[in-house]
C-alpha positions in Angstrom: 18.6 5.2 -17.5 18.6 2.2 -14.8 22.4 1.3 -15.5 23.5 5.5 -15.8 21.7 6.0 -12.4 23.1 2.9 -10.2 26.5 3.9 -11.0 26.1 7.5 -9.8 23.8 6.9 -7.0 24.9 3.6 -5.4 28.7 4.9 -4.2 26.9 8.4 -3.0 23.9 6.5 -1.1 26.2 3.8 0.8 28.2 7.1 1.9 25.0 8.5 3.6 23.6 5.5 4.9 27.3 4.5 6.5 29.0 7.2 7.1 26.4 10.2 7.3 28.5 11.9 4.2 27.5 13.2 1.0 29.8 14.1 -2.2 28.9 15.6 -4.9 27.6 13.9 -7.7 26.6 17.4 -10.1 27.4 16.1 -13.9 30.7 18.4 -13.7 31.7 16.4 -10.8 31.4 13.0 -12.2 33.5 11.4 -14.6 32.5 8.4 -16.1 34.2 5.1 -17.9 31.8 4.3 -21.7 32.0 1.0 -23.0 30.1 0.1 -26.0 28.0 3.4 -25.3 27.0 2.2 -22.5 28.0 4.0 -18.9 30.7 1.4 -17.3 32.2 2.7 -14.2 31.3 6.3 -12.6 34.4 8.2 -11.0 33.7 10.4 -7.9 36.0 12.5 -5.5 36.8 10.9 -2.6 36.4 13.9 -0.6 32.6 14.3 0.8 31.0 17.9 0.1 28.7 17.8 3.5 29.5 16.1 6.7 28.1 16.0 10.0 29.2 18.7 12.4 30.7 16.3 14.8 32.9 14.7 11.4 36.3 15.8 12.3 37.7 13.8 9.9 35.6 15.2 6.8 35.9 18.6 8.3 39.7 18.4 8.1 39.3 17.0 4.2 37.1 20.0 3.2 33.4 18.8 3.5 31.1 21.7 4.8 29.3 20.6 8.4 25.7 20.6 8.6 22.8 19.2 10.4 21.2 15.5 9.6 18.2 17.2 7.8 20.6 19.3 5.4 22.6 16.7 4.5 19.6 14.9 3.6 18.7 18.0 1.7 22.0 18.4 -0.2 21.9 14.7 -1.0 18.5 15.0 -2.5 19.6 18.0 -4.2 22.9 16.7 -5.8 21.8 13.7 -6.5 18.2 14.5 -7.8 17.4 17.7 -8.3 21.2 18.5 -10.2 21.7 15.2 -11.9 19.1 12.4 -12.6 16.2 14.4 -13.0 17.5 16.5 -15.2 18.9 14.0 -17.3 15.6 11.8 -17.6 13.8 15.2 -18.3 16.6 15.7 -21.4 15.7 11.8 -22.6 12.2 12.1 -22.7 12.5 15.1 -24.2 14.0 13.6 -27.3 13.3 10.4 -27.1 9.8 8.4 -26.9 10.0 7.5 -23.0 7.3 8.6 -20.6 8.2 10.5 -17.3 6.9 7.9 -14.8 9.3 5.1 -16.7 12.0 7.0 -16.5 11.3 8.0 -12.7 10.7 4.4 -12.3 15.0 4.1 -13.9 15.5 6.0 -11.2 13.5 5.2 -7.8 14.7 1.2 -8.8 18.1 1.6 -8.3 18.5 3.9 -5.5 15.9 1.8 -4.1 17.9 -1.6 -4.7 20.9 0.0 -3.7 19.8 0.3 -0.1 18.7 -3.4 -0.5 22.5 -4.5 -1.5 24.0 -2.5 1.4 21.3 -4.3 3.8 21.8 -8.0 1.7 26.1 -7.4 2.2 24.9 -6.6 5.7 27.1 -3.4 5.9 25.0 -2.2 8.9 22.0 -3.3 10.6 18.4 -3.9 8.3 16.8 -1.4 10.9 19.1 1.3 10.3 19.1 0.9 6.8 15.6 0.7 6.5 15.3 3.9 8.6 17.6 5.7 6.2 15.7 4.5 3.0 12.1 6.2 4.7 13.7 8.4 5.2 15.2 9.2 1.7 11.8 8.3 -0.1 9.9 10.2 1.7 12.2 13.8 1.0 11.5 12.9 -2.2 8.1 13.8 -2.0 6.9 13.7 -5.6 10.1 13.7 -7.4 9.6 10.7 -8.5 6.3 9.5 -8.3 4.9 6.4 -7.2 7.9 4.3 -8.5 7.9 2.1 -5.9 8.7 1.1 -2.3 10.9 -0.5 0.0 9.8 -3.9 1.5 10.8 -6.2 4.3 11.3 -9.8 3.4 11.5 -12.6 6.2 12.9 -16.5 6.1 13.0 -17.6 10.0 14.5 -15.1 11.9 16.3 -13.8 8.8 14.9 -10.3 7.7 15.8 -8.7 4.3 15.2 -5.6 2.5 13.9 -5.3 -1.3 12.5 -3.0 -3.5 9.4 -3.6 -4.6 8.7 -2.4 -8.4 5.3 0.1 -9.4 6.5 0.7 -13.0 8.2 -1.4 -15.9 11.6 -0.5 -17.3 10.8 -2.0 -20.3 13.8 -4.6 -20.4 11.2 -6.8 -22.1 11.1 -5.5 -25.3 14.9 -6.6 -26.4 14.6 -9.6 -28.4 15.6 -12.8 -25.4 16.0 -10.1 -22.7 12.5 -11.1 -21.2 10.9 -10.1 -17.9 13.5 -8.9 -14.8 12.4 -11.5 -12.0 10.5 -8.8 -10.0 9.2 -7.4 -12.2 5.4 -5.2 -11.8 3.9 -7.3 -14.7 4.8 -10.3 -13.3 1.9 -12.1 -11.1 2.4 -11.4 -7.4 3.2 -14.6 -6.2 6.2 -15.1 -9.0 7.7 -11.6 -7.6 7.3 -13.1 -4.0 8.9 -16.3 -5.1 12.0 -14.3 -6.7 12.2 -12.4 -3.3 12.3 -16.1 -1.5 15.0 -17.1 -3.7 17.2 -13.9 -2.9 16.5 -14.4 1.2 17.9 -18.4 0.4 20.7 -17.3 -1.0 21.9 -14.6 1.5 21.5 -16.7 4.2 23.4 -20.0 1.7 26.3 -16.8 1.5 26.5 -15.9 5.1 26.5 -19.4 6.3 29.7 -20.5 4.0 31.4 -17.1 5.0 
C-alpha cells in the first residue's frame, strides 16, 4: 500500500504545496505503469482540476477556481476520500491487514513526500511545513494517529521528517529487516537515522 500511495500522492501534493493546484487523482483518472505486480510509475493529466481564483494560467487550461480552503477540501477529497481510503478499505477487506497499518501505508508517504520537497529545497521549510499542518490536520481522523511531521536541526540547517506511529510491516520479508525510522526501533536509533539524513542534505547542497 506504501509504494501504490507515493506514486499517486507525491506528484498531486508537490502541485499543492508549489503551485496551489490540485488534479485529479479519482482511480478513473489515473493510469498506472505494473512491473512484476508491483505499481511502477502513476500517470496523471497534466491539466489541474482546482486552481486558485487569481490562477489565470490554470483557468485558461480548464481547472475550476476556488478558494484556498476548497482546494484543500478537493485535494483531501480526491486524493483520500476517492482513492486511497477506499482502496485500503478493499485490502483489508480481503486480505489480513488491520486498518491503522494500512492508514499508517498511507499517512507515511504523503507525510515523507512533504519531507522530499523540503530536503530538494523546492520552497522554503516554513512554507512547507505550514502546508503539511495544514493537510494533517483536514484529515481529522481519516487516518488516525499514523504519525506526524517533525523538525530536524544540524547548525542552522533545519529539516523536515516524518516521524512514524505505526509499522508497515517491511520486517517480515526474509533480509528486508527494519526501515531505519522505523516505530519499533529505540528512539535514539530513529534520531540517529534523522542525523544521518540532515548530513547528507547539507554534504548535497554544499557539492551543488
Amino acid at each position: 500500500m506504501s509504494g501504490y500511495s507515493i506514486r499517486v500522492a507525491s506528484a498531486i501534493v508537490a502541485s499543492w504545496v508549489l503551485h496551489a493546484r490540485v488534479h485529479d487523482v479519482r482511480p478513473d483518472a489515473v493510469w498506472l505503469r505494473w512491473h512484476a505486480g508491483r505499481p511502477d510509475t502513476a500517470y496523471l493529466s497534466p491539466v489541474p482540476a482546482w486552481c486558485l481564483e487569481s490562477d489565470d494560467a490554470a483557468k485558461a487550461a480548464g481547472a475550476a477556481p476556488t478558494g484556498e480552503g476548497e482546494l484543500l477540501d478537493a485535494l483531501i477529497a480526491t486524493l483520500l476520500d476517492q482513492h486511497l481510503l477506499p482502496v485500503a478499505e478493499a485490502l483489508r477487506t480481503h486480505g489480513r491487514v488491520s486498518k491503522r497499518s494500512l492508514h499508517g501505508a498511507i499517512a507515511s508517504p504523503l507525510g515523507n513526500a512533504f519531507a522530499w520537497l523540503d530536503q530538494l529545497r523546492a520552497a522554503p521549510t516554513a512554507h512547507i511545513a505550514q502546508r503539511a499542518s495544514h493537510f494533517f490536520d483536514a484529515c481529522g481522523g481519516r487516518l488516525g494517529s499514523s504519525g506526524r511531521m517533525i523538525e530536524g536541526a544540524l547548525g542552522e540547517h533545519r529539516q523536515l521528517f516524518w516521524c512514524r506511529d505505526t509499522c508497515c510491516l517491511a520486517y517480515l520479508r526474509p533480509g528486508v529487516g527494519y526501515c531505519g525510522t522505523c516505530n519499533l526501533l529505540p528512539w535514539d536509533e530513529r534520531v540517529a537515522a534523522w542525523e544521518r539524513t540532515l548530513q547528507q542534505t547539507l554534504a548535497n547542497a554544499q557539492l551543488g
